[in-house]
C-alpha positions in Angstrom: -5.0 -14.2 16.0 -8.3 -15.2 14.3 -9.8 -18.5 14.3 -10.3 -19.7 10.9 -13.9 -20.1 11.6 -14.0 -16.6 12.5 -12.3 -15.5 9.4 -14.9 -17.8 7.3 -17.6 -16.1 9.5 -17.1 -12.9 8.2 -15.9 -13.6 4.6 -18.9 -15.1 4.0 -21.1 -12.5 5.6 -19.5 -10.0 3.2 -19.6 -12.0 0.1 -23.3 -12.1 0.7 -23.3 -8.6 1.2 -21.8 -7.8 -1.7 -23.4 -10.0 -4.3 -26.6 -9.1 -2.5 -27.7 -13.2 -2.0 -28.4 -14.8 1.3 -25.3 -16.5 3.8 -26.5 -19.8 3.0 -25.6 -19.8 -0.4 -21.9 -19.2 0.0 -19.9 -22.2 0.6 -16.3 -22.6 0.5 -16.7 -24.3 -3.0 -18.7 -21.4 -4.5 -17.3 -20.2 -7.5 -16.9 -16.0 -7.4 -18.0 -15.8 -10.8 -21.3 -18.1 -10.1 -23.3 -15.5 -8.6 -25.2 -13.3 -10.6 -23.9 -9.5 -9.7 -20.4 -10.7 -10.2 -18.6 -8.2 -11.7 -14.7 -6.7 -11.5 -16.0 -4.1 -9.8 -18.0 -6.1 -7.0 -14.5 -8.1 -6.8 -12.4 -4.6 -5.9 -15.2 -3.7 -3.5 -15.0 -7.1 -1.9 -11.1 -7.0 -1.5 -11.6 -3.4 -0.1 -13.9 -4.7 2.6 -12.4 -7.5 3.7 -8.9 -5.3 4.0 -11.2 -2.7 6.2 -12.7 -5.7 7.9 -9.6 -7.6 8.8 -7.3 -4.7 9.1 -5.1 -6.2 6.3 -3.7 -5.4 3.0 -3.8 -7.7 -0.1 -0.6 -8.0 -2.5 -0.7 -8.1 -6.2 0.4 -12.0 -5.8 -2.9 -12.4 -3.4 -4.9 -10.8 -5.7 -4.0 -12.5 -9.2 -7.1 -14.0 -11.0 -6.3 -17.6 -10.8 -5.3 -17.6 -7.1 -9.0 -16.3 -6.5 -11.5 -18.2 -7.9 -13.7 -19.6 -4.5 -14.9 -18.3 -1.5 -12.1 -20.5 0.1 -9.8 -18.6 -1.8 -10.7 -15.7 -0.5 -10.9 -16.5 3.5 -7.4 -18.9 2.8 -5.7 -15.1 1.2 -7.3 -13.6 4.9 -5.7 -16.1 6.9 -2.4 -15.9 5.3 -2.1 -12.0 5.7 -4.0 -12.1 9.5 -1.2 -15.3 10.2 2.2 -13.0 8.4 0.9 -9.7 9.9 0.7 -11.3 14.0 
């Protein structure tokens, strides 16, 4: 199993990656569609790496627009697949 800070870790390493901003401006609190590259397809490419990263695979429930609105979200959605999948 994967220690939540783990999880936040890496989530936050590939929101920064994927938005193209530095670690230290993703917090738990940030909004998705505060930074500046956010698009829909930036969120689809985000989803597809953190499935590839975490070896999981998001549900249409997971994935619905007002259940993903932080970066919290987003490592919270990892977390639940990581803890149904072990």
């Amino acid at each position: 199993m994967t220690t939540t800070s783990a999880v936040w870790a890496k989530v936050r390493a590939i929101v920064a990656r994927v938005f193209g901003v530095d670690g230290g401006v993703v917090q738990p609190e940030s909004e998705l569609r505060s930074f500046e590259s956010f698009s829909s397809i930036r969120l689809v490419e985000l989803v597809e790496d953190l499935e590839a990263e975490f070896g999981v695979e998001f549900s249409t429930e997971d994935l619905a627009p007002e259940r993903l609105r932080k970066v919290s979200d987003l490592a919270d959605c990892v977390t639940r697949r990581l803890d149904s999948d072990a």
